[in-house]
C-alpha positions as CSV (number, residue, x, y, z in Angstrom):
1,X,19.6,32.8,8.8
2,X,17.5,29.7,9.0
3,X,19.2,26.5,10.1
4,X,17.3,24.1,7.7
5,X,19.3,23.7,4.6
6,X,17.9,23.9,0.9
7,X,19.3,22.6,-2.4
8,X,18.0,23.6,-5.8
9,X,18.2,20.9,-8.2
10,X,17.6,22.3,-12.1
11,X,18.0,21.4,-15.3
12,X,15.8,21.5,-19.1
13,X,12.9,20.2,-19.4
14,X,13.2,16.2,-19.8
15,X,16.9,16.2,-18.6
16,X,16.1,14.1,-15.7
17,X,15.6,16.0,-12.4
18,X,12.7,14.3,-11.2
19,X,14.2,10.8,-12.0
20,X,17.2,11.8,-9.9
21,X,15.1,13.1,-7.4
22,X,13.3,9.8,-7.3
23,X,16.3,8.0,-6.4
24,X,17.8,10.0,-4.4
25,X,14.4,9.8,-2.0
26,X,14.6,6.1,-2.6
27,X,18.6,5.1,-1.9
28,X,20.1,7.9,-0.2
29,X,19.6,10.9,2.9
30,X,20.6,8.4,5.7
31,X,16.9,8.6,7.0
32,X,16.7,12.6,7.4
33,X,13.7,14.6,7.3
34,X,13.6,15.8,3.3
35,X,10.8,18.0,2.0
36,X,10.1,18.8,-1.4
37,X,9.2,22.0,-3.2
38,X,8.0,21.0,-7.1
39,X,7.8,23.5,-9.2
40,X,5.8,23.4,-12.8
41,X,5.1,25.9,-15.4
42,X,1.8,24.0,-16.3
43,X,-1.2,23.6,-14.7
44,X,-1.0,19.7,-13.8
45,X,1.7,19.4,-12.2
46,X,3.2,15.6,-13.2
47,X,6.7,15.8,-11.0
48,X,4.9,16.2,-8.2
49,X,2.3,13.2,-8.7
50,X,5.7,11.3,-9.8
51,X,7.3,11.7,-6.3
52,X,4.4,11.9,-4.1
53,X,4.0,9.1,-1.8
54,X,7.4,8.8,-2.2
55,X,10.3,8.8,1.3
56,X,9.1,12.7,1.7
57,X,7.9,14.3,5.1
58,X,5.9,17.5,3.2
59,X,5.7,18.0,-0.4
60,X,4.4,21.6,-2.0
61,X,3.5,21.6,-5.7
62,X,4.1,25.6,-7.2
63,X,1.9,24.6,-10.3
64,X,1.6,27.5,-13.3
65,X,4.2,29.5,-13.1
66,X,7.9,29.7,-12.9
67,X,9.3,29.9,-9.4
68,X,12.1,32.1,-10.2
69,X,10.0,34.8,-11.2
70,X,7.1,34.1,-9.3
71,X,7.9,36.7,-6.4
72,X,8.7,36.2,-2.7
73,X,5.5,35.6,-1.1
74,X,4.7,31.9,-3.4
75,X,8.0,30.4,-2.3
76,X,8.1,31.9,1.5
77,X,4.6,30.7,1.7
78,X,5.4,27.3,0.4
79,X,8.6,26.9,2.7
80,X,6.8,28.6,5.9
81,X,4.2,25.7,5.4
82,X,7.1,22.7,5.2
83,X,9.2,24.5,8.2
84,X,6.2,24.4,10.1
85,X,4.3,21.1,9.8
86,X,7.3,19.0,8.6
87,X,10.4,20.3,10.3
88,X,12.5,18.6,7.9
89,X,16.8,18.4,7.5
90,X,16.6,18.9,4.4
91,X,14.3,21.1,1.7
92,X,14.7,20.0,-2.2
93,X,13.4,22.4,-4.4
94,X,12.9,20.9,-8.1
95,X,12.6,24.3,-10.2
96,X,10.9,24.2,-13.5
97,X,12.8,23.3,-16.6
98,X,12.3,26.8,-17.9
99,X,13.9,28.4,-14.1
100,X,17.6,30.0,-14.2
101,X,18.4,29.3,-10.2
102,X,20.6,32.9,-9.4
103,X,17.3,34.1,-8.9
104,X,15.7,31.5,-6.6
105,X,19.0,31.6,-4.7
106,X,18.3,35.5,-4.5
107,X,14.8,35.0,-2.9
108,X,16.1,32.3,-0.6
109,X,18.8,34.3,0.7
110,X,16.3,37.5,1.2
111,X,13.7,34.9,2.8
112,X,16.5,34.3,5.4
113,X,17.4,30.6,4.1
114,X,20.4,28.7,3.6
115,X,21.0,27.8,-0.5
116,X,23.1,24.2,0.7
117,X,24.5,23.9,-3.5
118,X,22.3,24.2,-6.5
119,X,22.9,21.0,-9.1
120,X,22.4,20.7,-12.5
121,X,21.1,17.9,-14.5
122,X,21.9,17.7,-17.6
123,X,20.5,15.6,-20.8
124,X,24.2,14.5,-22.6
125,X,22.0,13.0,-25.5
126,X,19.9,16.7,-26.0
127,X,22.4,19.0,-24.5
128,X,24.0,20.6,-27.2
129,X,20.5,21.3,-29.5
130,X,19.1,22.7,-25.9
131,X,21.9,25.0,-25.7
132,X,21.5,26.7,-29.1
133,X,17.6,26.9,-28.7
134,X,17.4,28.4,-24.8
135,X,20.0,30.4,-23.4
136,X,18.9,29.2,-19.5
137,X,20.6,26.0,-20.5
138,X,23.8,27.5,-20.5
139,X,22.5,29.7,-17.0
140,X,21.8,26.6,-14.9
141,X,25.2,25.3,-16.2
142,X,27.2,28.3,-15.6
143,X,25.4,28.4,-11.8
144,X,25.6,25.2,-10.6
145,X,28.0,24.1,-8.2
146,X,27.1,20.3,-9.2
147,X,26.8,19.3,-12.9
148,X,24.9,15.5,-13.2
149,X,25.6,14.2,-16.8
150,X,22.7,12.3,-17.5
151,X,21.7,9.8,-19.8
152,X,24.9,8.9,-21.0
153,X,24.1,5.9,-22.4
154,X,22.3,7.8,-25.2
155,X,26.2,8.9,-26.0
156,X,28.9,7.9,-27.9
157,X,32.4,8.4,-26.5
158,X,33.3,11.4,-29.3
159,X,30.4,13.3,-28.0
160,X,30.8,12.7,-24.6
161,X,34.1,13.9,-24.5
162,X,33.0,17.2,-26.6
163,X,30.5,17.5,-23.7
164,X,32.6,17.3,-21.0
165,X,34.5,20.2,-22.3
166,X,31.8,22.2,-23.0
167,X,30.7,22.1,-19.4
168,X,33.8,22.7,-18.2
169,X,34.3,25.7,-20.2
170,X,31.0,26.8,-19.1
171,X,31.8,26.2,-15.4
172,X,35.3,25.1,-14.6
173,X,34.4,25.6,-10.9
174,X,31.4,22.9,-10.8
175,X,32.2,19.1,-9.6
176,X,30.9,17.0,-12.5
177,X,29.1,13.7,-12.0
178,X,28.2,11.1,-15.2
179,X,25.5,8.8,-14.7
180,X,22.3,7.7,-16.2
181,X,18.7,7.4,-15.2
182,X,19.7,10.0,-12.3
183,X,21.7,7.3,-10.2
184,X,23.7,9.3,-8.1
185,X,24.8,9.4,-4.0
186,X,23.1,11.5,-1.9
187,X,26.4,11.9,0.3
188,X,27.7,14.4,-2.1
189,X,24.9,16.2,-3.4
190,X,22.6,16.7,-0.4
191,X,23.2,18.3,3.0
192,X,22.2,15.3,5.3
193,X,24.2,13.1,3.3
194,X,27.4,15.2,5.6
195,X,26.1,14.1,9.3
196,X,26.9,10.0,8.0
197,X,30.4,11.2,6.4
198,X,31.2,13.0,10.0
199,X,30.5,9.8,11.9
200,X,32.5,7.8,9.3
201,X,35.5,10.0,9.4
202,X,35.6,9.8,13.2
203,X,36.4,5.8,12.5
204,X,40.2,4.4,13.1
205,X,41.8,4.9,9.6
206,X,41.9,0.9,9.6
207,X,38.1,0.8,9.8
208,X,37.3,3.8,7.2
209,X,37.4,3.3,3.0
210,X,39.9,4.4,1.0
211,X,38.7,2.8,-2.2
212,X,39.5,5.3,-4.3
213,X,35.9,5.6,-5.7
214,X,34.9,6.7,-2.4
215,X,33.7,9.6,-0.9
216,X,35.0,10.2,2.0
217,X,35.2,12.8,5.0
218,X,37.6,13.9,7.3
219,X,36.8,16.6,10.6
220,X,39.1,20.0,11.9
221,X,38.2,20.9,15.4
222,X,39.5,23.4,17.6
223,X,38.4,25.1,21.0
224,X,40.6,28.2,20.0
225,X,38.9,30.8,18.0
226,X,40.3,31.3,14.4
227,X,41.6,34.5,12.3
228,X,38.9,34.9,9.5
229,X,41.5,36.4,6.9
230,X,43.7,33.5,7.3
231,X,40.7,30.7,7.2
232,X,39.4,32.1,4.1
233,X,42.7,32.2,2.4
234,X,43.3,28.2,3.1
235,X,40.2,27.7,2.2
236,X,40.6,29.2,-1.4
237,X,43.4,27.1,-1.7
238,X,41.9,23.8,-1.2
239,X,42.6,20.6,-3.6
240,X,39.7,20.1,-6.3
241,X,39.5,16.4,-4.5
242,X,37.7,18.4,-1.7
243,X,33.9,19.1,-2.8
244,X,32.6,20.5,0.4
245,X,33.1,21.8,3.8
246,X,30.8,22.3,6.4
247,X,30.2,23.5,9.9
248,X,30.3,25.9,12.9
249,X,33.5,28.2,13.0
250,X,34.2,30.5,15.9
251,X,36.3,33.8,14.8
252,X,38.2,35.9,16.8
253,X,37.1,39.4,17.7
254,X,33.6,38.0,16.9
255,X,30.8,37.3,19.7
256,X,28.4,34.9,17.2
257,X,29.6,31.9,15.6
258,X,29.3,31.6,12.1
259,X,27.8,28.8,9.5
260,X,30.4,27.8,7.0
261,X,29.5,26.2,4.1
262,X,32.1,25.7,1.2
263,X,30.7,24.0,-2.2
264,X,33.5,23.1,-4.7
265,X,35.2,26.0,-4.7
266,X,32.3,28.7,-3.9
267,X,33.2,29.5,0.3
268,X,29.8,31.0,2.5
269,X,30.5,32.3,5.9
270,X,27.8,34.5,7.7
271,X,26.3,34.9,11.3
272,X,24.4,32.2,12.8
273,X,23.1,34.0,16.4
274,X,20.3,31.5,16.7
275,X,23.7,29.3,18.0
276,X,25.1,32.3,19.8
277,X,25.5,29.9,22.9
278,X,25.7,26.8,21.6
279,X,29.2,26.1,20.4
280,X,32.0,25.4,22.8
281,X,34.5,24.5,19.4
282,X,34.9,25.1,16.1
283,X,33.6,22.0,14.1
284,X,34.5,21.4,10.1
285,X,33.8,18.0,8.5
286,X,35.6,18.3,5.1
287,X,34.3,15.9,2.2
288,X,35.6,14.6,-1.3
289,X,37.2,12.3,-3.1
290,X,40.6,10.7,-1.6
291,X,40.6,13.0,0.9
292,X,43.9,10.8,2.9
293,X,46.5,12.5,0.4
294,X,45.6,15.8,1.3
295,X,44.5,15.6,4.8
296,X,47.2,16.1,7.0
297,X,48.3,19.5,4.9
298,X,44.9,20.6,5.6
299,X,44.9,19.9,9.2
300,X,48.0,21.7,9.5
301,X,47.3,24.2,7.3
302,X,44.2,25.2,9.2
303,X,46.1,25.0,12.9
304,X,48.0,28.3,11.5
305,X,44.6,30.1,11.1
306,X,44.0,29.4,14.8
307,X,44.3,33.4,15.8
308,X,47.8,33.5,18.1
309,X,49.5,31.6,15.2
310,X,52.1,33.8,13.7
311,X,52.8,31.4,10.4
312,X,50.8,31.2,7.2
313,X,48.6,28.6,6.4
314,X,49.4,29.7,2.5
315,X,52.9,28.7,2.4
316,X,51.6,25.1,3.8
317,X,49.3,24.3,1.1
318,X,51.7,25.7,-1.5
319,X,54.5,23.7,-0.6
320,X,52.3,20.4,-1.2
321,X,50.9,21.6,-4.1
322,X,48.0,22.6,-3.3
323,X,46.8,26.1,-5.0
């Protein structure tokens, strides 16, 4: 398992990927390392000419053809070239219009790289006429862990609200974001954004925000090795406020750490040897919205998962009301 993070941003054609893309490059990832992967079903390949000379270390353009269905060798090739001349924080791969992303996640995951969340644009104003016309619409909805409404100001309030419950029909699971021309925080979406919120929640609670607009972080560590069946069970039964979680867990009866990565609801855990040495504690930084009414249950709640504990963690986060 590669280190280097990648996040699939999809969406129809014209429902504002590269636009968010754009802005994301231009406002957000804290200074990181980002490298982008654009791919085009045509031949010129105009999101790529859009964002090059943008805030990118390496940029590969995948012009005619789909990614998803391209094969293994296009994309490892492409993402062998950025590793290697860029070594970014960060890749961004910006699938065609016409790409469901299960099957990019597939190749990434055989390729030996980390899918960080795949997101979603969608066009509010063209969505529903989309829908009826391609069934990949309702694919990347139904897949995405992040679902950005776009273009709202093309909508009126009756069909947003129809919208909104269409999506979350389609994916209940997914964190929903409403916006328009793309303008959204990279904190959330994007890998790098986590490293800021880690040094932020490390702040006195006088000097962090608690607006409660913000998105904000909190951090569990622990030099004791934790029971997996217990951490995955708290886990499950985080609040909906809590979008992600990521980090470095060591588990008992288990020489390697392990890579967590926990996006709305959707929990990763595998080997990470290439760290086999490196990790004297277990390090979580937990991130979403409000996070100071359900911190302290989660902190205690994952203490009991530390392995030697004989209580639940379950009972914890059920008594407080959360799962």
């Amino acid at each position: 398992m590669k280190l280097v993070p990648v996040d699939i941003v999809t969406g129809f054609l014209g429902s504002g990927k590269t636009t968010l893309i754009k802005h994301v490059l231009e406002k957000g990832l804290h200074g990181q390392r980002v490298a982008v992967i654009v791919n085009d079903l045509a031949d010129v390949n105009v999101d790529g000419a859009v964002l090059r000379g943008m805030n990118v270390d390496k940029m590969v353009e995948l012009s005619s053809g789909c990614v998803c269905c391209s094969g293994l060798y296009r994309l490892g090739a492409g993402l062998e070239e950025i590793v290697q001349n860029a070594q970014p924080a960060l890749i961004v791969i910006e699938t065609s219009g016409a790409a469901a992303p299960a099957p990019v996640v597939a190749q990434l995951n055989e390729l030996g790289y980390r899918t960080d969340a795949v997101t979603a644009v969608v066009d509010a104003a063209a969505f529903f006429a989309m829908e009826k016309a391609e069934p990949v619409v309702a694919e990347q909805v139904a897949e995405a862990d992040f679902l950005v409404m776009n273009k709202l100001d093309l909508v009126d309030a009756a069909n947003l609200e129809k919208l909104r419950k269409t999506l979350s029909r389609l994916n209940p699971r997914a964190h929903r974001i409403e916006t328009t021309f793309g303008a959204v925080a990279s904190d959330l979406l994007f890998a790098t954004g986590v490293r800021a919120l880690r040094e932020r929640a490390r702040l006195s609670p006088e000097v962090r925000q608690a607006h409660p607009d913000t998105i904000d972080s909190f951090v569990f560590e622990t030099e004791e090795p934790m029971r997996r069946d217990r951490l995955e069970r708290c886990l499950a039964k985080l609040p909906e406020t809590i979008y992600r979680v990521k980090g470095f867990v060591r588990l008992s009866r288990e020489s390697e750490p392990f890579l967590l990565n926990v996006t709305c609801g959707r929990l990763n855990l595998v080997p990470f040897r290439e760290m086999k040495n490196g990790l004297p504690t277990t390090q979580m930084v937990f991130v979403g919205r409000q996070t100071d009414r359900s911190r302290q249950a989660i902190l205690e709640a994952l203490s009991r998962c530390v392995a030697g504990k004989r209580s639940s963690p379950r009972s914890i986060l059920s008594r407080l009301g959360f799962g």
